[in-house]
C-alpha positions as CSV (number, residue, x, y, z in Angstrom):
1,X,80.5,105.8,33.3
2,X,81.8,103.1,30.6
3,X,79.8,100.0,32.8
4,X,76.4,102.9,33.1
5,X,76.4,102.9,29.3
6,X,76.9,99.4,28.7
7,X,73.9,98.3,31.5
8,X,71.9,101.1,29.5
9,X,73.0,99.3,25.9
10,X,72.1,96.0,27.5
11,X,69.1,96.6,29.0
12,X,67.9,98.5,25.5
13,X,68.7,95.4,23.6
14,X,66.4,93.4,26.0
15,X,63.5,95.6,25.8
16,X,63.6,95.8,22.3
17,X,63.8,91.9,22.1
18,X,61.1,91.7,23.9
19,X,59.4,94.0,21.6
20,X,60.1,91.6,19.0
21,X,59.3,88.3,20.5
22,X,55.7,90.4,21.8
23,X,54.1,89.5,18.4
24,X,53.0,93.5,18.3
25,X,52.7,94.5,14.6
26,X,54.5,97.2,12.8
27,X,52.3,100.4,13.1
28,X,52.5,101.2,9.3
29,X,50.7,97.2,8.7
30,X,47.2,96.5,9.9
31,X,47.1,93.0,10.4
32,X,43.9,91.4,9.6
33,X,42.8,88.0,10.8
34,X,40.4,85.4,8.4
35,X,39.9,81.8,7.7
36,X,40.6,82.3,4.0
37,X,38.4,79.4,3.8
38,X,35.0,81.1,4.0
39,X,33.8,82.0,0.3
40,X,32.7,84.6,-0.4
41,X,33.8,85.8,2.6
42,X,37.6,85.0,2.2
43,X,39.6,82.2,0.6
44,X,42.8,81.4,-0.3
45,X,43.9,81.1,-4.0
46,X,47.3,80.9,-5.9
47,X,47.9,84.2,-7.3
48,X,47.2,88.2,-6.9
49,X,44.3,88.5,-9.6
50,X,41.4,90.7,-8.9
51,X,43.2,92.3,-6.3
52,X,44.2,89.4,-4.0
53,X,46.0,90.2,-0.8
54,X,49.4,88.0,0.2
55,X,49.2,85.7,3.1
56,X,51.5,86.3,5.7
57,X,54.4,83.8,5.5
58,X,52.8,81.7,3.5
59,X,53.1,81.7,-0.3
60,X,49.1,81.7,-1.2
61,X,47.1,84.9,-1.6
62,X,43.5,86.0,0.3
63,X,40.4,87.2,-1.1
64,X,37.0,87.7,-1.1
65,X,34.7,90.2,0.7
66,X,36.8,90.5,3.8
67,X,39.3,91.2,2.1
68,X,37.6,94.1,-0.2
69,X,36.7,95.5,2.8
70,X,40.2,95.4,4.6
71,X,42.1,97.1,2.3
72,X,39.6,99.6,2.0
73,X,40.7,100.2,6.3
74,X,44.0,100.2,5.4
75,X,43.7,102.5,3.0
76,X,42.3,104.9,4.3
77,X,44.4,104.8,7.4
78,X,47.7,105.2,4.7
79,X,49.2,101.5,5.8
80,X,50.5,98.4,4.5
81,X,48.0,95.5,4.7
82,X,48.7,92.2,5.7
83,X,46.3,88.8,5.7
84,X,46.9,86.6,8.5
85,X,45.4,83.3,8.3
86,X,43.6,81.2,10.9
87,X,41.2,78.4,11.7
88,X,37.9,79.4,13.3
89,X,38.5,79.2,16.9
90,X,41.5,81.2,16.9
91,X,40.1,84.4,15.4
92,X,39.0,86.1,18.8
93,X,41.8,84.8,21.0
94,X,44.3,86.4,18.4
95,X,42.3,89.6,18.6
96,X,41.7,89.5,22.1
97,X,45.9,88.7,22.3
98,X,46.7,92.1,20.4
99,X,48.6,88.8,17.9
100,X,46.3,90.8,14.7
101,X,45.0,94.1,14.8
102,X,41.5,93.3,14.0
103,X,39.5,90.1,12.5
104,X,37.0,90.6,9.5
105,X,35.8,87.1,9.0
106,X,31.7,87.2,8.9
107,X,31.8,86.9,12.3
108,X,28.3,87.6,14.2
109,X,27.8,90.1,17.1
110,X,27.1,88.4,19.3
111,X,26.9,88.9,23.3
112,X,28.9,86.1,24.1
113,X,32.1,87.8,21.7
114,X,31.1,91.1,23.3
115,X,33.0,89.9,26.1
116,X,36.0,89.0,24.8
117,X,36.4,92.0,21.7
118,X,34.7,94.8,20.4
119,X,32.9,95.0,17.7
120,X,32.2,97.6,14.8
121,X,28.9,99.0,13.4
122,X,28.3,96.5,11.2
123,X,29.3,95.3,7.1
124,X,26.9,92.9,6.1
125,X,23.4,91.4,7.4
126,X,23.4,88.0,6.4
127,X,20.1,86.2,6.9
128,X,19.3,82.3,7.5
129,X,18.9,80.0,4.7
130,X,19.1,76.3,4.3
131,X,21.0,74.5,1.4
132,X,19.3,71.3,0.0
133,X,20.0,69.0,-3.2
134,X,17.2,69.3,-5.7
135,X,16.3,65.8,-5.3
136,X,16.0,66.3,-2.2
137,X,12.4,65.0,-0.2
138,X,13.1,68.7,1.7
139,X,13.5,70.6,-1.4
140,X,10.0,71.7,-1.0
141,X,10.0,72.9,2.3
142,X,8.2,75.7,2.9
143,X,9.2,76.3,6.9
144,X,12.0,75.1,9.7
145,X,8.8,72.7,10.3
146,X,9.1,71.1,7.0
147,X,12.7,70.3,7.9
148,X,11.6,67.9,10.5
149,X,13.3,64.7,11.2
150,X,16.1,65.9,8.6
151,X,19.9,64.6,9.3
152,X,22.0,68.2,9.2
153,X,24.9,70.2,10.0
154,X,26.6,73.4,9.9
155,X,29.9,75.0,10.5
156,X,31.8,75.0,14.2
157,X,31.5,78.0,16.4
158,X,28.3,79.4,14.5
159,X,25.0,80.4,15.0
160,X,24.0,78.0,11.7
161,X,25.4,75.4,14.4
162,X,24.5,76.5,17.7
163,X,21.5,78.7,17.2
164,X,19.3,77.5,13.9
165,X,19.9,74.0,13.7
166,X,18.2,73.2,17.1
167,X,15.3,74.4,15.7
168,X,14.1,72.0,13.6
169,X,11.6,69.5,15.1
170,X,13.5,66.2,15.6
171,X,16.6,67.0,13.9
172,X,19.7,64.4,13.8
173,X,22.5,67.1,14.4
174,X,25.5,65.7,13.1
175,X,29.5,66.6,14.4
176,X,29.6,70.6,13.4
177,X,32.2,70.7,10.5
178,X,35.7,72.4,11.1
179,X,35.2,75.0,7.7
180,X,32.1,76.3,5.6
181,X,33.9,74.3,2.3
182,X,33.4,71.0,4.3
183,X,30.1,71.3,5.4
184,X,29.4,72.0,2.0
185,X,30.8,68.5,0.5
186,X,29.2,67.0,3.3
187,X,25.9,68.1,1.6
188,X,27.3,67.5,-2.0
189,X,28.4,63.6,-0.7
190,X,24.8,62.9,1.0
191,X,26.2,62.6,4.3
192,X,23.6,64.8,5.3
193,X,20.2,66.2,4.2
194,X,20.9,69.8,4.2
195,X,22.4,72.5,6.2
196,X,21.9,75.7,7.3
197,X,24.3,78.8,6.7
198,X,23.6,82.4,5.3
199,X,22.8,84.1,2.3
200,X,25.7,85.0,0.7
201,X,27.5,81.4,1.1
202,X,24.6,80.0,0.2
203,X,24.5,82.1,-3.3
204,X,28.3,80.9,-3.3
205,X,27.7,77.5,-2.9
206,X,24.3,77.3,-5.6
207,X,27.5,79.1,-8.5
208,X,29.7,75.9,-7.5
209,X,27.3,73.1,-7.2
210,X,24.3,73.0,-9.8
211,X,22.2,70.5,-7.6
212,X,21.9,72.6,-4.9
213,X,18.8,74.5,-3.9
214,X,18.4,77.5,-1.3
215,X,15.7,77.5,1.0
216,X,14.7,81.0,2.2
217,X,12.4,80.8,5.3
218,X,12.7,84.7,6.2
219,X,9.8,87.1,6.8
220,X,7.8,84.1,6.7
221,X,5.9,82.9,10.3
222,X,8.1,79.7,9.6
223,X,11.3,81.4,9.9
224,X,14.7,80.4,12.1
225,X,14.0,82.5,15.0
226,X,17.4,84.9,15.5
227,X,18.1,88.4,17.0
228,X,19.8,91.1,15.1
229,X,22.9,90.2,17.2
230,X,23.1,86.9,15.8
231,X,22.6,88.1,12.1
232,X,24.3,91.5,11.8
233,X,28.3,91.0,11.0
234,X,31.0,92.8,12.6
235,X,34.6,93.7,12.7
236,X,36.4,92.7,16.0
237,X,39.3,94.5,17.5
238,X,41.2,94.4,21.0
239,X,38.6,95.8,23.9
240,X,39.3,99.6,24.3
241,X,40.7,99.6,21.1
242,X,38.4,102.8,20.4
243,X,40.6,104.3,18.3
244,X,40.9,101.7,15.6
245,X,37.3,100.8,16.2
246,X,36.2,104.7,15.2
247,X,39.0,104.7,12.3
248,X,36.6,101.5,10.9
249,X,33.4,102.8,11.7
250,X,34.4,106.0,9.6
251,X,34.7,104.1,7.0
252,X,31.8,101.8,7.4
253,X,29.9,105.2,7.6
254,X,30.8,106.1,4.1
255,X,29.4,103.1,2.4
256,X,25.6,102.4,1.5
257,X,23.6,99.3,1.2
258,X,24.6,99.0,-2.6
259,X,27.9,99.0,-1.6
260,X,27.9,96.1,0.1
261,X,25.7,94.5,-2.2
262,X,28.2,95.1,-5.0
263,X,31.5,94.0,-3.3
264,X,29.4,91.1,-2.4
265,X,28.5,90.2,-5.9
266,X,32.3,90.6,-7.0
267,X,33.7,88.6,-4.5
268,X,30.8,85.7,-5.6
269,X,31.6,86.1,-9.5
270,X,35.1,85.8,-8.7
271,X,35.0,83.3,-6.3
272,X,37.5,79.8,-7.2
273,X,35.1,76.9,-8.0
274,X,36.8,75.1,-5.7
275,X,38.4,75.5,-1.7
């Protein structure tokens, strides 16, 4: 009996080390995945002002949109939140893993995640715009046309990158930049002639640099051609996660248009002048 209830001790002690060693999170913490390098979006700063959100084991805080809208989730599921932070690339494989619980990180919906994660209804529609220097000999442009012939680039792994800049006649597409910060001094240090990204980094970027102009193409016939999909920003969680996925989209459901407007705005006014 004594050697039954030491094999059951033993093999108890395994399981739960292998529990451990798993990377499964604590049920009462949702852990969220994010750059914290993506203003307004999410970024990293040095303290807990307006609300900021502790990095896990790191001693930096997060904050920013994704991160208003994160511990909204948690909230209203009644659990701890806790910020993991990640480059680009390994958003999805950590979601896909079951390493985070979810990733809210301005990520599009597209087809091609689709079949890695599921995706929420989604928090933001962020439409194409180009960033330029006011001196710029494209400062004028009126269309992707008038872009022609520029030297640009974007972030990694986007559809600024992948999807828009393509589209402009004769383009020299430069190396795709690791973080939405760089491509940003890229612009600021002439490296290139402008680059493309969405609205609400653009609007952060024009409050950090004064020479910077924003170039809105959309609803015009000389628009960047993108779907819905590719424009429309979703939450990601594991596939079959259905449960977690309907606990965000009742939460998503609750919020209006000037909602998201308004967190936006915040996270913009409060946004560090530098990443």
């Amino acid at each position: 009996m004594t050697r039954k209830i030491i094999a059951l001790v033993l093999a108890l002690v395994i399981c739960l080390g292998f529990a451990a060693c798993s990377g499964e999170s604590d049920s009462s913490t949702l852990r969220v995945a994010m750059e914290c390098a993506y203003a307004p979006y999410n970024w990293t700063q040095g303290d807990s002002s307006n609300g900021a959100v502790k990095i896990a084991d790191s001693s930096d805080y997060a904050y920013g949109y994704d991160v208003m809208m994160a511990k909204l989730i948690a909230e209203s599921m009644g659990k701890d939140l806790e910020i993991v932070k990640l480059d680009w690339d390994s958003l999805v494989p950590a979601v896909d893993s079951g390493t985070v619980d979810m990733v809210i990180a301005g990520q599009s919906i597209t087809s091609e995640r689709l079949e890695v994660v599921d995706f929420s209804d989604p928090y933001y529609y962020a439409s194409i715009v180009t960033l330029v220097k006011a001196d710029s000999k494209y400062a004028s442009a009126a269309s992707v046309a008038d872009l022609a012939g520029a030297t640009c680039t974007s972030q990694l792994g986007t559809i600024w990158y992948d999807i828009c800049l393509p589209q402009i006649p004769d383009a020299n597409i430069l190396t795709a930049q690791e973080t939405a910060p760089a491509m940003l001094v890229a612009l600021e240090a002439g490296t290139v002639d402008l680059v493309v990204t969405d609205m609400p980094t653009a609007m952060a970027a024009v409050a950090v640099y004064s020479d910077f102009v924003i170039l809105d193409f959309s609803g015009t016939p000389g628009e960047f051609e993108v779907s819905d999909e590719e424009i429309n920003l979703g939450i990601s969680v594991q596939k079959g996660n259905t449960e977690l996925l309907d606990a965000i989209n009742s939460v998503l459901s609750t919020l209006t248009t000037d909602d998201y407007e308004r967190m936006m705005q915040e996270a913009i006014s409060v946004q560090p002048l530098s990443e």
